[in-house]
ROMAR-940642 format. One line per 4 residues: number of its first residue (from 1); their letters; for each residue x, y, z of N, C-alpha, C. Coordinates in Angstrom, 2 decimals. Layout:
BEGIN
NUM) A) X,Y,Z,X,Y,Z,X,Y,Z; ...
END
This chain:
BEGIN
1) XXXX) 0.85,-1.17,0.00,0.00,0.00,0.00,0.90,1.24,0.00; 0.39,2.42,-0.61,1.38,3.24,-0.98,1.37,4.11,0.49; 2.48,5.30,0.57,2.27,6.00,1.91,0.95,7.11,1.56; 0.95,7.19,0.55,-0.18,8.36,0.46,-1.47,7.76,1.14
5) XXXX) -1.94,6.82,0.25,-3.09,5.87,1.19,-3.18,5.76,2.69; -2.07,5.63,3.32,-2.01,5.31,4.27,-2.39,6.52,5.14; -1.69,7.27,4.59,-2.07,9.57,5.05,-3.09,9.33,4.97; -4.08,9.23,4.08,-5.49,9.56,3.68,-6.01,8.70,5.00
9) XXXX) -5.68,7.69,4.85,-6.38,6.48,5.79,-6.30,7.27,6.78; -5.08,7.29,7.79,-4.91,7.93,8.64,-6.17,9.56,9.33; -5.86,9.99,7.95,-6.64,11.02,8.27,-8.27,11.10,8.51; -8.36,10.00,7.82,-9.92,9.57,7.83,-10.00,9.35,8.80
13) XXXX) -9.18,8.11,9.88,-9.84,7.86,11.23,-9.70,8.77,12.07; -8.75,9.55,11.68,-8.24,10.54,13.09,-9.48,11.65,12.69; -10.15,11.65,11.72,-11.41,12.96,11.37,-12.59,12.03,12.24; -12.74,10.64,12.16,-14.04,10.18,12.50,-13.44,10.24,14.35
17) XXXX) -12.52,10.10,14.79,-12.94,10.33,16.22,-12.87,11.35,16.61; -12.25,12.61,15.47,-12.71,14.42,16.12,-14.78,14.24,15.59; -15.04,13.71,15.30,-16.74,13.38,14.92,-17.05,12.57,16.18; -16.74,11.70,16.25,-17.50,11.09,17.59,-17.01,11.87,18.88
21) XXXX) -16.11,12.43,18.89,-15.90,13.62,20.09,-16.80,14.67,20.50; -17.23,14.94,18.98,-17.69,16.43,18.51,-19.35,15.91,18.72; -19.94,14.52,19.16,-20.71,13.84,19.30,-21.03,14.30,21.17; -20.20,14.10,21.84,-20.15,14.04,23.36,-20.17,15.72,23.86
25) XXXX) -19.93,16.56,22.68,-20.12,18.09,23.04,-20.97,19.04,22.74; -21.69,19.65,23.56,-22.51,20.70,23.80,-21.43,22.23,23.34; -22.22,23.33,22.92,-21.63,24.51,22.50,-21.51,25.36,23.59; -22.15,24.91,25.30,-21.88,25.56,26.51,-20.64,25.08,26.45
29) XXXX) -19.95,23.70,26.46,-18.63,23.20,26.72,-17.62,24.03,26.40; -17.66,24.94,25.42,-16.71,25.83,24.82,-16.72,26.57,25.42; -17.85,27.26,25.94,-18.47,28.72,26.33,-18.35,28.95,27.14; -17.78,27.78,27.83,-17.22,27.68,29.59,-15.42,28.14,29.80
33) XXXX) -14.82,27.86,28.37,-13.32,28.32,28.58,-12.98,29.84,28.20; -14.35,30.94,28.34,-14.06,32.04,28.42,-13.77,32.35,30.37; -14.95,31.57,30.60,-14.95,31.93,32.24,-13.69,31.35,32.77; -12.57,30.52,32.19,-11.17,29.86,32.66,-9.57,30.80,31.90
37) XXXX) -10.07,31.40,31.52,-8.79,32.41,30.99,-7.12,31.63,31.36; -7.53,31.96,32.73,-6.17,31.23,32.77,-5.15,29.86,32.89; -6.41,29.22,33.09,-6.20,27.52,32.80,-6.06,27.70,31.31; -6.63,28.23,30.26,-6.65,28.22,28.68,-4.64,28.48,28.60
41) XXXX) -4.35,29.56,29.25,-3.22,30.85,29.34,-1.80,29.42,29.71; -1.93,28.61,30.89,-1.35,28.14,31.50,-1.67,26.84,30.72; -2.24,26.12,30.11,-1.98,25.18,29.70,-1.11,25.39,28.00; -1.67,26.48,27.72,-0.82,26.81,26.45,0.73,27.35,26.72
45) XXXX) 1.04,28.15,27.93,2.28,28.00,28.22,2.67,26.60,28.75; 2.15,25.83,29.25,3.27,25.11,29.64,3.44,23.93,28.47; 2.63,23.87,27.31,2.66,23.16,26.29,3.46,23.68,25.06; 3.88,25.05,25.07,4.49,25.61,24.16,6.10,26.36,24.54
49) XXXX) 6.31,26.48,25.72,7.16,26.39,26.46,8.14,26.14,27.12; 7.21,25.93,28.15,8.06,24.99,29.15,8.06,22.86,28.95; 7.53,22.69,28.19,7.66,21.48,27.44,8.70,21.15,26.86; 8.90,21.84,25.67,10.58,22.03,24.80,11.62,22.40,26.15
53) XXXX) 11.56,23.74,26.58,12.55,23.89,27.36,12.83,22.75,28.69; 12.07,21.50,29.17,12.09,20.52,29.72,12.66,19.89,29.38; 12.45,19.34,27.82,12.76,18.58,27.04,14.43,19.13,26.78; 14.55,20.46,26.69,16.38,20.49,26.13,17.50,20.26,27.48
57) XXXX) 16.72,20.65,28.67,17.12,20.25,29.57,17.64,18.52,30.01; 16.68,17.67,29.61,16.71,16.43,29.48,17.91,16.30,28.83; 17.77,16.35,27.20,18.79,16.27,25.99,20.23,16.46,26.78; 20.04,17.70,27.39,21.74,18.77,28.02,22.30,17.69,28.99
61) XXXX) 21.30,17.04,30.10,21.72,16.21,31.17,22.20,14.91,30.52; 21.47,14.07,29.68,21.84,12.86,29.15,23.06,12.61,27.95; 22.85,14.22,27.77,24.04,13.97,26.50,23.81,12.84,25.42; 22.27,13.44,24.95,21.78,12.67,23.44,22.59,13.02,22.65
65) XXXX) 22.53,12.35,21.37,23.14,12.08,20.50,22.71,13.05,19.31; 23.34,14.31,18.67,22.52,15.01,17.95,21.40,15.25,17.09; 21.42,13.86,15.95,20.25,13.32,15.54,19.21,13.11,16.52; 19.45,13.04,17.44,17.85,12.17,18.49,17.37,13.30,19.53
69) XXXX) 18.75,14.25,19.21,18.34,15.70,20.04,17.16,16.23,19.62; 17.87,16.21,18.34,16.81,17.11,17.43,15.38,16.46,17.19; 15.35,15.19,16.77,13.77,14.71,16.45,12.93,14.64,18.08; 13.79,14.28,19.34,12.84,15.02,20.73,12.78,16.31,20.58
73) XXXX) 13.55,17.25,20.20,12.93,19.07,20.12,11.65,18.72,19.32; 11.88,18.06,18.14,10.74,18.26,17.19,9.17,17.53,17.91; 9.45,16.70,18.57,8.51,16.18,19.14,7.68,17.11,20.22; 8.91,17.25,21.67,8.69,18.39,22.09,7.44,19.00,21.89
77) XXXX) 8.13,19.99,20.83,7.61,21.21,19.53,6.03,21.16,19.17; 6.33,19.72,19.24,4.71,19.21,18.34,3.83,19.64,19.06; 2.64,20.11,18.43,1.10,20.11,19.13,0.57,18.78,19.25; -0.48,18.69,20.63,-1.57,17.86,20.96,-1.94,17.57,19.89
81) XXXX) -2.49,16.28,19.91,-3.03,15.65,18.49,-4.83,15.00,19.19; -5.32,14.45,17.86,-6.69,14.08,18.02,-6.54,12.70,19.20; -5.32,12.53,19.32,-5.78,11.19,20.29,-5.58,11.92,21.46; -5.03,13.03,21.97,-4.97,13.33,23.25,-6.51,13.75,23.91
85) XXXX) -6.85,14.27,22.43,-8.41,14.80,22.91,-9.41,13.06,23.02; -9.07,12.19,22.50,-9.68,11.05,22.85,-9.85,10.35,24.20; -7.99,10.50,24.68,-7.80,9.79,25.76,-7.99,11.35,27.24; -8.25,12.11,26.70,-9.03,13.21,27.80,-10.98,13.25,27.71
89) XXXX) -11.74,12.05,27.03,-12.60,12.14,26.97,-12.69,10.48,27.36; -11.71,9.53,27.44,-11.59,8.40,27.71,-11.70,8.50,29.24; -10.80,9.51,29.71,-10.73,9.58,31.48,-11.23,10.87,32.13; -12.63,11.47,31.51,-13.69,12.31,32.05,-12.94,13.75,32.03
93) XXXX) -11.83,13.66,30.81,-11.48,15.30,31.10,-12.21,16.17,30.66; -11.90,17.54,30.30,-12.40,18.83,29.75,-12.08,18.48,27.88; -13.19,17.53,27.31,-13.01,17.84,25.81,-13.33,19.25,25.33; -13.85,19.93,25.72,-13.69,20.81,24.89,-12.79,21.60,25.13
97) XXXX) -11.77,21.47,26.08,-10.62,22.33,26.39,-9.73,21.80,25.99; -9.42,20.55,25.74,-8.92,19.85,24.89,-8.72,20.25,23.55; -9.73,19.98,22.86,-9.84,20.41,21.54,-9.62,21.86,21.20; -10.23,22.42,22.06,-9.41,23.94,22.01,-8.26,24.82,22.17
101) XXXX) -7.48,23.60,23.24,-6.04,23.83,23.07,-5.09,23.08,21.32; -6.08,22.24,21.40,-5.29,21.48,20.08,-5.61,22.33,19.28; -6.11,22.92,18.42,-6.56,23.95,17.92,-5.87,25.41,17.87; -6.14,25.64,19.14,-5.04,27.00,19.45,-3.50,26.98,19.22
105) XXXX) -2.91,25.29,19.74,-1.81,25.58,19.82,-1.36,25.08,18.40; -2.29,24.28,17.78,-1.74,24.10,16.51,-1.80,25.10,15.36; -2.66,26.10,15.63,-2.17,27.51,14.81,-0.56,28.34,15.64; -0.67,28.01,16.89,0.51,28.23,17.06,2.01,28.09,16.79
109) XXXX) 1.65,26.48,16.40,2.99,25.57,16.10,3.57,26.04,14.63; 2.63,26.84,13.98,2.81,27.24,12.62,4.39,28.14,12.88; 4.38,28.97,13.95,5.52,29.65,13.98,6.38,29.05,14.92; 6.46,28.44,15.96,7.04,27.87,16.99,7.39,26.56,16.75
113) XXXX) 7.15,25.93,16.16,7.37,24.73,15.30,8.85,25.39,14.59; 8.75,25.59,13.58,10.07,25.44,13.03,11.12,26.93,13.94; 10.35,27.62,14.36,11.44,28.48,15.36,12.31,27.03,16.54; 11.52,26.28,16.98,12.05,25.49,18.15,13.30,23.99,17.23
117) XXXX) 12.59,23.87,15.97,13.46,23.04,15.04,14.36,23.69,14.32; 14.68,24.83,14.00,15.40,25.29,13.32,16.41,25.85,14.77; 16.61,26.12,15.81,16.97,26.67,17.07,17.64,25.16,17.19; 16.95,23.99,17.58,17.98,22.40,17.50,18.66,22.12,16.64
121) XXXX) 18.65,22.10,15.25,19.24,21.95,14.37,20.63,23.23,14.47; 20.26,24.10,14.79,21.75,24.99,14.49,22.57,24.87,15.83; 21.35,24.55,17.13,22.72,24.34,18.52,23.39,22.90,18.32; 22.37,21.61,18.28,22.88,20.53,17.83,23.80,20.11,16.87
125) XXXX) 23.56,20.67,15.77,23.86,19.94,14.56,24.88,21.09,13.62; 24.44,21.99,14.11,25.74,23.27,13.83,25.58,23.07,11.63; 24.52,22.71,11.19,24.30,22.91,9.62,23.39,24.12,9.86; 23.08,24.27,8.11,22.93,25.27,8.01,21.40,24.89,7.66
129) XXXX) 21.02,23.78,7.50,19.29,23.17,7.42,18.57,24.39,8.25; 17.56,24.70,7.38,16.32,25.67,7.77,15.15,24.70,7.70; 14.14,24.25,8.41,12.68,24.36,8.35,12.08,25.52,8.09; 11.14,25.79,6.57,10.29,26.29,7.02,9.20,26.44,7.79
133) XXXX) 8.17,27.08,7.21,6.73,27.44,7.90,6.05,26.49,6.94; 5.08,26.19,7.80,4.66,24.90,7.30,2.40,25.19,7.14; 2.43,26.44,6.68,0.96,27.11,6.65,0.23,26.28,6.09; -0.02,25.50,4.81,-1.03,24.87,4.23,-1.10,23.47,5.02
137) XXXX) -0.28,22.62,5.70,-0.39,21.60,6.09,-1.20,22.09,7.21; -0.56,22.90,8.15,-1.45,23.08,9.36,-2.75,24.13,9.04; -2.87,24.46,8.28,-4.44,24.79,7.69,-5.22,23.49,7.45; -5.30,22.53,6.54,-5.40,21.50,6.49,-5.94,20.72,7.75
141) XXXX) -4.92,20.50,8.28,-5.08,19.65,9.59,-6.48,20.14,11.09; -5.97,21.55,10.76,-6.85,22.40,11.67,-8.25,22.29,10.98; -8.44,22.48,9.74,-9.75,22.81,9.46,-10.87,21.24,9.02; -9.37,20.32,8.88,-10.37,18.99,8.76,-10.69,18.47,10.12
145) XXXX) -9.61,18.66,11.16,-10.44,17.85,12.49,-11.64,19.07,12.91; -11.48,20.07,12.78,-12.25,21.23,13.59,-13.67,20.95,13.09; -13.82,20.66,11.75,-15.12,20.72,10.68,-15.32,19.14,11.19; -14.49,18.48,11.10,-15.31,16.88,11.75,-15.63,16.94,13.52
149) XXXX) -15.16,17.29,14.62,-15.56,17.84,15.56,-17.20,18.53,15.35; -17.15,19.97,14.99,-18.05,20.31,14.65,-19.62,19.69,14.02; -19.23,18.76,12.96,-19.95,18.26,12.60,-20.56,17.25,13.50; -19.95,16.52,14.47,-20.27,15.75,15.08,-21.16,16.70,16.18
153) XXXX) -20.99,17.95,16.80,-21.63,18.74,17.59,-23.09,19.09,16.66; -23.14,19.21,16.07,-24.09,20.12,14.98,-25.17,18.51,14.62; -24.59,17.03,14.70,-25.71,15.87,14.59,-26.08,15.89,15.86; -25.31,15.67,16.96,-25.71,15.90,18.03,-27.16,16.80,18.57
157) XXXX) -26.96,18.16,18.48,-27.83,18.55,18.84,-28.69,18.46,17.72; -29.04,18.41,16.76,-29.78,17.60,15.83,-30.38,16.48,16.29; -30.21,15.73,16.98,-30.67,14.55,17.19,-31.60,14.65,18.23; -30.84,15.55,19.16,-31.73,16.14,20.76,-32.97,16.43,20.26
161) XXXX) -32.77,17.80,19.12,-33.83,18.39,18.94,-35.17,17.46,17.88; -34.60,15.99,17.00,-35.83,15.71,16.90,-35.58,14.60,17.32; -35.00,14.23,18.58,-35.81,13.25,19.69,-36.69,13.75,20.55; -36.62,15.19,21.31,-37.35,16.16,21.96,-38.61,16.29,20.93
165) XXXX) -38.39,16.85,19.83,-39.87,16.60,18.89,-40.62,15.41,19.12; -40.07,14.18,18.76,-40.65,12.96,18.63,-41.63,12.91,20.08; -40.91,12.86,21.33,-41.30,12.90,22.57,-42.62,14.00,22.62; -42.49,14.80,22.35,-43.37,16.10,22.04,-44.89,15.28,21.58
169) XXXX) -44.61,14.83,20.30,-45.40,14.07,19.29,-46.23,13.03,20.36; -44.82,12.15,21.02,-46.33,11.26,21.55,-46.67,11.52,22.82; -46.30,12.42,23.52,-46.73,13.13,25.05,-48.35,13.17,24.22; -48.41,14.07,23.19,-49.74,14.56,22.57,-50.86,13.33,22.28
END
């Protein structure tokens, strides 16, 4: 099977469980991380942050190996993905704070992403390799889980509202 297939594949399942997520959420769920400012503030610092800077600390103490420096920065680096928002709805967390950090920080990673890989690559590896900015992929990524999320919110209350009908119907 080719790797492209496998992307696509990939992407398909990782869209159907931002849909069955987007299934378990109400549009108060969101509406609740205005009233948390700083849990929103503090989980995005310490995920964009103090994460990497943990992580180079690690690297500095163990004396990794430059190649493996660099792909933990890049990891690091990385934004929350659709399974974190799974396994925070697996063990009764805040999905929609979840998904909203994945979201937030993955428009973030657009610039901090290759600032934090291109920063390993020149302390580590002392070349002259640049990462760019990586805009259409993380457009992409953002707007297919967000729209499958969504969509799954939008059957949801769809469903409330004509099961509440139906009920309506035979109360009468």
């Amino acid at each position: 099977m080719s790797t492209a297939v496998i992307t696509q594949a990939l992407f398909v399942a990782l869209a159907l469980v931002m849909f069955g997520l987007g299934l378990s959420l109400k549009p108060a769920d969101f509406a609740r991380l205005r009233h948390h400012p700083k849990a929103v503030a503090l989980a995005l610092a310490l995920q964009t942050l103090l994460l990497p800077l943990g992580c180079w600390a690690l690297i500095a103490l163990l004396g990794v190996r430059p190649v493996y420096a660099i792909g933990l920065m890049l990891l690091a680096a990385s934004p929350g993905g659709v399974s974190a928002n799974l396994f925070g709805h697996l063990f009764g967390g805040n999905v929609a704070m979840n998904i909203s950090l994945t979201a937030i920080n993955t428009l973030l990673s657009i610039v901090t992403l290759p600032l934090i890989a291109n920063a390993a690559i020149a302390h580590f590896a002392a070349s002259g390799q640049v990462v760019p900015l990586q805009l259409p992929a993380a457009g992409y990524s953002i707007s297919m889980y967000l729209t499958a999320a969504v969509f799954g919110l939008l059957v949801l209350r769809r469903g409330h509202a004509q099961a509440a009908g139906s009920r309506a119907a035979g109360a009468g």
